[in-house]
C-alpha positions, -999 to +999 in steps of 0.1 A: +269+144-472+255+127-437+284+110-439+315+131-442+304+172-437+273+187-429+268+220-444+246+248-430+247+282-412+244+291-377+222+316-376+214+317-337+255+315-327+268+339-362+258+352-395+288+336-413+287+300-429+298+271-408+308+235-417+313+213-389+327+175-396+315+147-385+337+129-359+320+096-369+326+086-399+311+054-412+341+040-434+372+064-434+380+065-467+343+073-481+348+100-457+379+118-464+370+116-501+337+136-492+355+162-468+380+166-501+352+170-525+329+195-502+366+217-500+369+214-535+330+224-546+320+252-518+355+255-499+355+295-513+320+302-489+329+288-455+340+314-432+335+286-401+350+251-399+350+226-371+371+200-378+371+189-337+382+153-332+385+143-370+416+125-360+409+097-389+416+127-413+449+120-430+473+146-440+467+152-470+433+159-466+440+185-439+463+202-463+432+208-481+417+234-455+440+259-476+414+259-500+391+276-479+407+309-484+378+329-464+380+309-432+375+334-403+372+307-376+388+274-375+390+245-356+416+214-359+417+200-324+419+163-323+435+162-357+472+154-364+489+181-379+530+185-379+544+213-378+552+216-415+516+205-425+500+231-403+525+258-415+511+249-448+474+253-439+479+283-421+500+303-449+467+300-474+443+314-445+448+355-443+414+362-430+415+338-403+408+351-366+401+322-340+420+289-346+423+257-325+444+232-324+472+206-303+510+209-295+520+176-297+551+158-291+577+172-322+560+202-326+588+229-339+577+265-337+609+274-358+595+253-388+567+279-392+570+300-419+569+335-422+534+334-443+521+317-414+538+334-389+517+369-406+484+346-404+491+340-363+499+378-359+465+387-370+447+359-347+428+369-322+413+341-308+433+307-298+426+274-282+459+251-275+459+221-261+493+210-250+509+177-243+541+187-245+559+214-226+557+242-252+547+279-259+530+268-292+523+295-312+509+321-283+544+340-293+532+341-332+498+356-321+512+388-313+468+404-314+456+374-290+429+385-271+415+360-258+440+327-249+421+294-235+451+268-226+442+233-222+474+212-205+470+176-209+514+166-205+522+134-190+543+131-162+564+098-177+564+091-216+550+054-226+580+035-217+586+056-179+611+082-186+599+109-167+594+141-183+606+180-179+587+210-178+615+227-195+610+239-230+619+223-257+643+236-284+630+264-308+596+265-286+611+292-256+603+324-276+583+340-251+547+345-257+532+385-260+501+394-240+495+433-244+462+428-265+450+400-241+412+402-226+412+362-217+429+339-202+416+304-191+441+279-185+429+245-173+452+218-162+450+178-158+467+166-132+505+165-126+530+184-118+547+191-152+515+211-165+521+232-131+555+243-142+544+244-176+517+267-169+540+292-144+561+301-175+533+312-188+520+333-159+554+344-153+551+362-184+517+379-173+534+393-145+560+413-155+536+432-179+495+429-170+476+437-196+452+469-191+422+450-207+424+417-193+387+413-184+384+373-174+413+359-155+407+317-149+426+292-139+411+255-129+440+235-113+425+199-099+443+193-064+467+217-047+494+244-066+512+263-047+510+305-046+550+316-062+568+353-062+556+352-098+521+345-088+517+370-063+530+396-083+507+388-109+478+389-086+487+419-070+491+440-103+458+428-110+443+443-084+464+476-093+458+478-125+428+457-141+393+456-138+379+421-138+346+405-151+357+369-145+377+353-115+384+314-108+420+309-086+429+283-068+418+275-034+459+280-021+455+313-036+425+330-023+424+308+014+435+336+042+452+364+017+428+396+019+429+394-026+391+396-033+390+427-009+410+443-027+401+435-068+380+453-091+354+443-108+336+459-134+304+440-147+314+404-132+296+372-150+309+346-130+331+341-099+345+305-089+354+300-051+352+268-054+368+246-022+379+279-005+380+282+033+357+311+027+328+320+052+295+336+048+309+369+066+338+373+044+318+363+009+295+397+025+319+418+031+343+408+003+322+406-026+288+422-018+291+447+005+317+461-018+301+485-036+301+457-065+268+457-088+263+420-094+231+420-110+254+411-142+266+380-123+252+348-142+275+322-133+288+314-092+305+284-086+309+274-042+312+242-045+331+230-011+331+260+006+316+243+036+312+276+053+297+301+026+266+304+040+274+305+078+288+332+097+317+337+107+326+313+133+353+287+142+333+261+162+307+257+136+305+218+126+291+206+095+257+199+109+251+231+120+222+253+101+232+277+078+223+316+080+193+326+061+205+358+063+238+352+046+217+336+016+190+359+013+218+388+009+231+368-020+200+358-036+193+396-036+225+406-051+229+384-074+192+382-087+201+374-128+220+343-112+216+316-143+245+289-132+245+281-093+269+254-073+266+248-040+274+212-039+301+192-018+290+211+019+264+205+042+234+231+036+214+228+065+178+249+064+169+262+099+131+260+114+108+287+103+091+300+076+104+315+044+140+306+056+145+272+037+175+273+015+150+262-016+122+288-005+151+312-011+165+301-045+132+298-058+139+334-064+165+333-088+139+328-116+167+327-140+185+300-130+195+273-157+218+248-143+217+243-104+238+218-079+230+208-048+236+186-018+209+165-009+207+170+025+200+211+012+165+199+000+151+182+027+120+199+041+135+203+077+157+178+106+147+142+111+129+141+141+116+114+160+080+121+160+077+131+125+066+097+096+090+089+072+082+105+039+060+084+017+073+080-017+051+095-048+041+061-069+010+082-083+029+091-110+039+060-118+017+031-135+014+004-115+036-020-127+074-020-140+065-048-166+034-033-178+039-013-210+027+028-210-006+032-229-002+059-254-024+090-252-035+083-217-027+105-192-013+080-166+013+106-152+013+141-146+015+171-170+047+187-168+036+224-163+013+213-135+027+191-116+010+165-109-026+152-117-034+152-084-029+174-050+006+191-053+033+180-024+040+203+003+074+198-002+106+225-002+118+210-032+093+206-051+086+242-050+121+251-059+115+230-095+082+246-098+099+283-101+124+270-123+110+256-153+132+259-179+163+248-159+188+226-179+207+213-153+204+197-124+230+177-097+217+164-066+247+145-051+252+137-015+274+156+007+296+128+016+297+112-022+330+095-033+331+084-065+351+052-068+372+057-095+375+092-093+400+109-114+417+135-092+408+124-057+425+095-042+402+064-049+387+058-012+370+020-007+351+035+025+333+065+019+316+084+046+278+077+049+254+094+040+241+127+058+217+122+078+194+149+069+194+131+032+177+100+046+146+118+045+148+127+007+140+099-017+114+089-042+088+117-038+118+143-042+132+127-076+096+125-090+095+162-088+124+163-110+092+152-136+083+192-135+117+198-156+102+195-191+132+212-207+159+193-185+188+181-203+217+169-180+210+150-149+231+138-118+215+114-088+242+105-062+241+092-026+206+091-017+200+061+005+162+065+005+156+055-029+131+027-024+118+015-055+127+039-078+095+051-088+111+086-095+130+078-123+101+064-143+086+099-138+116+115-152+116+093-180+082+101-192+080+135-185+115+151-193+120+147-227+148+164-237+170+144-214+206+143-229+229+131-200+221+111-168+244+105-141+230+080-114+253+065-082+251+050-053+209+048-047+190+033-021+204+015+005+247+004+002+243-036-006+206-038-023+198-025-061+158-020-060+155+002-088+170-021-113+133-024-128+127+012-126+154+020-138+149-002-175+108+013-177+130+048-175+152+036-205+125+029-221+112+060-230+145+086-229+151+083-272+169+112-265+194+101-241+230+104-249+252+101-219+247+072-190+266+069-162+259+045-136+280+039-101+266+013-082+277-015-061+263-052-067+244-040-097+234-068-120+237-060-158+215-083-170+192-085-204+168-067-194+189-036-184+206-041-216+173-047-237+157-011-220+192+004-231+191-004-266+156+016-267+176+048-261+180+052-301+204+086-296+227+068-268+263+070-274+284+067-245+279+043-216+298+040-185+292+013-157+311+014-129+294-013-103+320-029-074+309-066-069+282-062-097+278-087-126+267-083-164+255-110-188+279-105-221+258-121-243+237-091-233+265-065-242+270-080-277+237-072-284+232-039-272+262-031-291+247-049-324+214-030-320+229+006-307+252+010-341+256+050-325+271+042-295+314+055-297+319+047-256+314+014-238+336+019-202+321-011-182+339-017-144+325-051-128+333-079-107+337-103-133+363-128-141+398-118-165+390-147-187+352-130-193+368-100-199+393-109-227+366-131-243+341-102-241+367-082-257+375-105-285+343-110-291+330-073-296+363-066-315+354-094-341+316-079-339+330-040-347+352-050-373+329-064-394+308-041-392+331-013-399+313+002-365+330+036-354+333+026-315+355+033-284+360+005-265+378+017-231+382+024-192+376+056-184+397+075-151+363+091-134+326+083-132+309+120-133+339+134-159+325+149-189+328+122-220+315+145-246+352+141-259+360+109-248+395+090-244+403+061-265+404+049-302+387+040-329+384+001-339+405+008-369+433+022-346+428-004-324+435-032-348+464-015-356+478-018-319+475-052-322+499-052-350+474-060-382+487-028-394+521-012-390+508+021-378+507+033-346+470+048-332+467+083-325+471+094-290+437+109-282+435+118-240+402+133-224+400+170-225+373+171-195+370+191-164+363+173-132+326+164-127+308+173-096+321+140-078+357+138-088+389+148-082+428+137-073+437+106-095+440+075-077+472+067-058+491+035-066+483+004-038+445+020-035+426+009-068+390+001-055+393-031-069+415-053-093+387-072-113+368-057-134+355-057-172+387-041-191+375-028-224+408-012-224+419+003-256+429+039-243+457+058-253+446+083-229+474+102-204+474+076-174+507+062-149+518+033-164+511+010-132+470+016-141+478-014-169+470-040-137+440-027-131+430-033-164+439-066-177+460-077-146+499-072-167+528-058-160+531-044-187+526-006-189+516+004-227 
């Protein structure tokens, strides 16, 4: 059943029987006539099923669910379902409690009938992701407690009629919230999931539900405070007691609203690019009376002034107040998710008053992000040495291969073989050993093709406090032995790269690496690092890479090919070059790899004969691959944009129907933000493995292939 279902029980995450489907399948067919036959043998004992991203499920085979009479808990996102088919599914399933699934285009709430209308009364758990202005069922699911809202609507449909926010027919019943403990909306960008998402906060403030407990909304970009919006905020304060908070920045900059809400045992708070200082972050959320020892989860990423006092004139360079931090390390001491990225962090002279001699408190911590110019040891002066970067724990050598069952590098609960560093940072890692995951980008980091930030050619350089952190600092990342997600960004004094081969031998469990922009603008040293580091991640999943001038040649590719577990790949290098013969074998070796977004300086005519040449490859091999160009660099890809090579051929008119529309469902990565603004694409040649159907303005088609075309 590898294949088409795996069956098995959760035991750690719920006593009930889970099947979960394998978005992968090897030939589509074999597949759906597995996923039919494990319904038909065992459908009766699952009480969990995952169906996520099976969109090569056919309709049919969906209608099959309905078997599984006992479902509790199910999950259908990705998959296409009308509104007929899913009334179908939904009638059968009387037990059911948590369902996901999309509002696409056509969907008709009226269509629903009144078995499945009784199903959604009783749900209490829903996860809609919209792209198209709708209520969906919310106004069936009259026992929702908890409501997560995923709004993915295009601005323009495929041929550039621009679209309304106004609901469609038999989708304005209005949706019913008196039962509601959760609500998390999350929004791409544009501004038709804006006025999609007020009707649906209108409706929260004329009637606030007395157990809401987590109020979030993550809104990329500005969105503007309304009369509806207020009033919603302010009978919040009135009336509820909240655990969880994220607003947007327009909301909470200069209004006096965090003085005034209650909290009861917060988990996590979001301020994230607020204009909010250390002085009112003390008096607003600590010195409030609040307990926040239940706090696990604070996100000030951007707020350039959290940890300063209250002060007008203070510049960016300027140290932070010890004070301020110590306070909040004190507070929040069960702290086990921590952003402070985007700001300048400056540590002050002294002892014991170095932003990493204070965090090293928060013992709990499990994913961390920081500026880089936060874990240098103190200000460049002129009399100090450069720092000397750490090739100890590194064999001597990039071509030589690692002997097996010697200990050339250090042990990853000690440290190193040799004398420990006196260094801040390394310090910090050494108190937090079973930390999951860690960001070090610079404080001035752009990405170049971000997805909701304008695309800017000349980013700001680097601070300067971050010239003194480089290959010593990223070896002590080797400490991590249970690190899983990594991101490296802006750090100009990356020399050789010696770091990264640390990392690779000693963090094994590495998942996800992010890497941009390091060393020195202009010059790729690490290249050979980089491919020992390869080399021995077998684990690896997820690689990004952002940097100018980098060459892709065999060698990267052959060190790539060694990551057995890699599935997505994104290369995003300005003026950088890539060998295809090189790419058409690491995709021949790498059979697991779904993602392949490459962005280079090489020529249209490469591009298109790369293309044809990888799609003639896949084909034949029935491989199960994405072959696309993704919006951002640092964006999640676990659910990635694009199609599969079956969909693709039938784009290209070898079959008559049309692929399914499958857009990203991330959230913007540490080093993204506003999509890029017609006339300022980075650059206009680059390797186009375009075949996404993701949500995009139709004038991004030049960037890809050079048309004129918009798909």
């Amino acid at each position: 059943m590898g294949e088409g279902a795996v069956w098995g029980a959760r035991v750690e995450e719920t006593l009930v029987p889970a099947a979960p489907l394998s978005p992968r399948p090897a030939h589509p067919q074999a597949s759906e006539d597995k996923v039919k036959q494990l319904v038909t043998e065992i459908g009766w004992e699952i009480q969990q099923l995952s169906m996520a991203g099976c969109y090569w499920l056919s309709g049919s085979t969906l209608e099959h669910v309905a078997r599984c009479r006992g479902l509790v808990k199910v999950n259908l996102s990705g998959c296409h379902l009308t509104s007929l088919r899913l009334s179908k599914v939904l009638s059968a399933l009387q037990c059911l409690r948590s369902l996901a699934i999309d509002v696409s285009p056509g969907f008709d709430a009226s269509q629903l009938s009144g078995e499945c209308k009784a199903t959604l009364s009783r749900v209490r758990e829903l996860k809609q992701t919209l792209y198209t202005p709708s209520y969906g069922v919310v106004p069936c699911c009259t026992s929702l407690e908890k409501l997560l809202l995923y709004f993915e609507i295009l601005d323009r449909t495929r041929e550039g009629a621009v679209l309304s926010g106004q609901l469609m027919v038999g989708q304005s019943n209005v949706p019913r919230y008196q039962h509601l403990r959760v609500f998390y909306a999350r929004l791409a960008p544009g501004y038709i999931n804006q006025e999609v998402v007020r009707l649906y906060l209108a409706v929260l403030s004329d009637r606030t539900p007395e157990n809401l407990h987590a109020f979030l909304i993550s809104v990329p970009g500005s969105f503007a405070e309304s009369g509806a919006t207020k009033n919603l905020l302010e009978s919040m304060a009135r009336n509820v007691a909240l655990d969880a908070l994220q607003l947007p920045k327009s909301w909470l900059n200069g209004s006096a609203l965090l003085q005034h809400m209650k909290f009861s045992s917060p988990f996590y708070f979001s301020f994230s690019r607020c204009a909010l200082s250390g002085g009112h972050l003390i008096r607003r959320v600590i010195d409030g009376g609040r307990d926040l020892r239940s706090l696990a989860g604070l996100n000030l990423s951007g707020c350039a002034h959290c940890l300063a006092p209250d002060s007008l004139l203070r510049k960016a360079e300027d140290d932070i107040d010890s004070g301020i931090l110590e306070t909040l390390v004190a507070a929040c001491g069960n702290l086990r998710h921590l952003n402070l990225s985007a700001a300048h962090h400056h540590s002050p002279e002294g002892p014991g008053r170095h932003l990493c001699q204070l965090l090293a408190r928060l013992c709990h911590l499990r994913s961390l992000s920081l500026p880089v110019c936060a874990v240098a040891d103190s200000a460049p002066r002129a009399d100090r040495a450069p720092v000397q970067p750490a090739t100890h724990a590194v064999p001597r050598g990039f071509g030589k291969k690692v002997r097996i069952g010697v200990p050339s590098g250090p042990d990853p609960f000690s440290g190193q073989a040799g004398p420990l560093p006196c260094s801040v940072f390394w310090s910090l890692l050494k108190s937090v050993p079973f930390l999951d995951r860690l960001e070090l980008i610079g404080s001035n980091f752009s990405s170049a093709m971000p997805r909701n930030e304008p695309a800017i050619r000349n980013s700001l350089p680097p601070c300067g406090r971050a010239q003194s952190v480089g290959d010593s600092e990223v070896a002590a990342i080797g400490q991590l032995a249970f690190l899983r997600h990594l991101t490296l960004a802006q750090l100009p004094s990356i020399l050789t790269g010696s770091g990264l081969v640390s990392i690779g031998l000693q963090c094994q469990q590495l998942q996800s690496l992010s890497l941009a922009h390091l060393g020195t603008m202009g010059k790729v040293a690490y290249t050979s690092a980089l491919s020992d580091m390869l080399k021995h991640c077998k684990r690896l999943k997820d690689l990004r890479l952002e940097q100018p001038y980098f060459n892709a040649n065999a060698q990267f590719f052959q060190a790539l090919s060694q990551c057995s577990a890699l599935q997505r790949l994104c290369l995003v290098s300005r003026s950088g070059t890539l060998q295809p013969e090189a790419v058409l074998a690491f995709m021949a070796r790498c059979l697991h790899v779904v993602v392949c977004h490459l962005f280079t300086g090489e020529s249209l005519s490469t591009c298109r004969s790369l293309q044809q040449s990888l799609l003639r490859s896949l084909s034949l091999q029935q491989h199960t691959a994405w072959l696309s160009v993704p919006w951002a660099v640092f964006a999640d890809l676990s659910r990635p944009p694009g199609v599969r090579v079956g969909q693709l051929l039938c784009s290209w008119g070898v079959a008559p129907r049309s692929p399914r529309q499958t857009p990203s469902l991330s959230d913007v990565g540490p080093a993204s933000s506003r999509l890029p603004q017609p006339g300022r694409v980075p650059h206009a040649r680059c390797l186009g493995l375009h075949f996404v159907f993701s949500p995009r303005p139709a004038w991004l088609a030049s960037l890809f292939f050079g048309c004129s075309k918009p798909y």
